[in-house]
C-alpha positions in Angstrom: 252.4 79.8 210.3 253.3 78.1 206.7 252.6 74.6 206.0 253.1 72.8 202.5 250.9 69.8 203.0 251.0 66.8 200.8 247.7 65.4 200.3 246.4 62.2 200.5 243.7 60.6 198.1 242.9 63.6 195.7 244.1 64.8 192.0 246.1 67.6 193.9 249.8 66.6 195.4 250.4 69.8 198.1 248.7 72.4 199.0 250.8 75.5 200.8 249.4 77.4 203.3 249.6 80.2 205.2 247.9 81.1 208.9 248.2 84.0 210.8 246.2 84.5 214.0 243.9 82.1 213.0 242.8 83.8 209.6 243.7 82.0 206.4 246.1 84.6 204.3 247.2 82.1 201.4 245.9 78.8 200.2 247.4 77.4 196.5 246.7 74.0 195.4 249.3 71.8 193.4 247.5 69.8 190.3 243.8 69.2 190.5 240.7 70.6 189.1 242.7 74.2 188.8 239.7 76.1 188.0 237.6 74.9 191.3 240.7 75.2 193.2 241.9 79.0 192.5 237.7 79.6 193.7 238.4 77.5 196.9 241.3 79.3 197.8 239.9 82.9 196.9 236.9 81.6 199.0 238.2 80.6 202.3 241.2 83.4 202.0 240.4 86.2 204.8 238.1 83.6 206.7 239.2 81.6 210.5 240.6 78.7 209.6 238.2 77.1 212.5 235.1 78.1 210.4 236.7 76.5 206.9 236.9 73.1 208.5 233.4 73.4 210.0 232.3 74.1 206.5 234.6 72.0 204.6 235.5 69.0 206.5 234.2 65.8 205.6 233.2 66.2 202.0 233.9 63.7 199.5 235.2 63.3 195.4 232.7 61.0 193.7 233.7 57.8 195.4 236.6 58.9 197.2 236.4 58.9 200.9 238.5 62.4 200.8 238.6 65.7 198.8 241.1 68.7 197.9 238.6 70.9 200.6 238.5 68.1 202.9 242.5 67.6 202.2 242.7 71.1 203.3 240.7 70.5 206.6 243.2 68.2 207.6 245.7 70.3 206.9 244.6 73.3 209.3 244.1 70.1 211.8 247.3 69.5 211.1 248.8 73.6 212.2 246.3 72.8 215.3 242.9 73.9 214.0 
């Protein structure tokens, strides 16, 4: 399953996505931090996409009550993880 997700509250404006069987097999960020967020995606690339939002979920940007992991948690909600 593809998904370009726009994201809410965070420096990057999509991110597109790419599930199969439940294992992550592309994540790329639009605008942010670029550095931290080519590591992200080569991070959680290859891993269940259940076990990225138990790791990733919930964590914030400074004072900002999201961030571009935590905007890509709610985008595997989103596909129905």
């Amino acid at each position: 399953m593809y998904l370009n997700y726009r994201t809410q509250g965070t420096c990057s404006s999509n991110i597109e996505l790419e599930v199969v069987d439940g294992i992550i097999r592309h994540v790329t960020f639009w605008g942010g931090c670029n550095g931290n967020l080519q590591g992200i995606s080569r991070l959680v690339t290859g891993m269940p996409a259940a076990e990225v939002v138990k790791r990733l979920e919930g964590i914030r940007c400074g004072s900002r009550l999201t961030s571009c992991p935590d905007q890509l948690c709610q985008a595997l909600h989103q596909m129905g993880y």
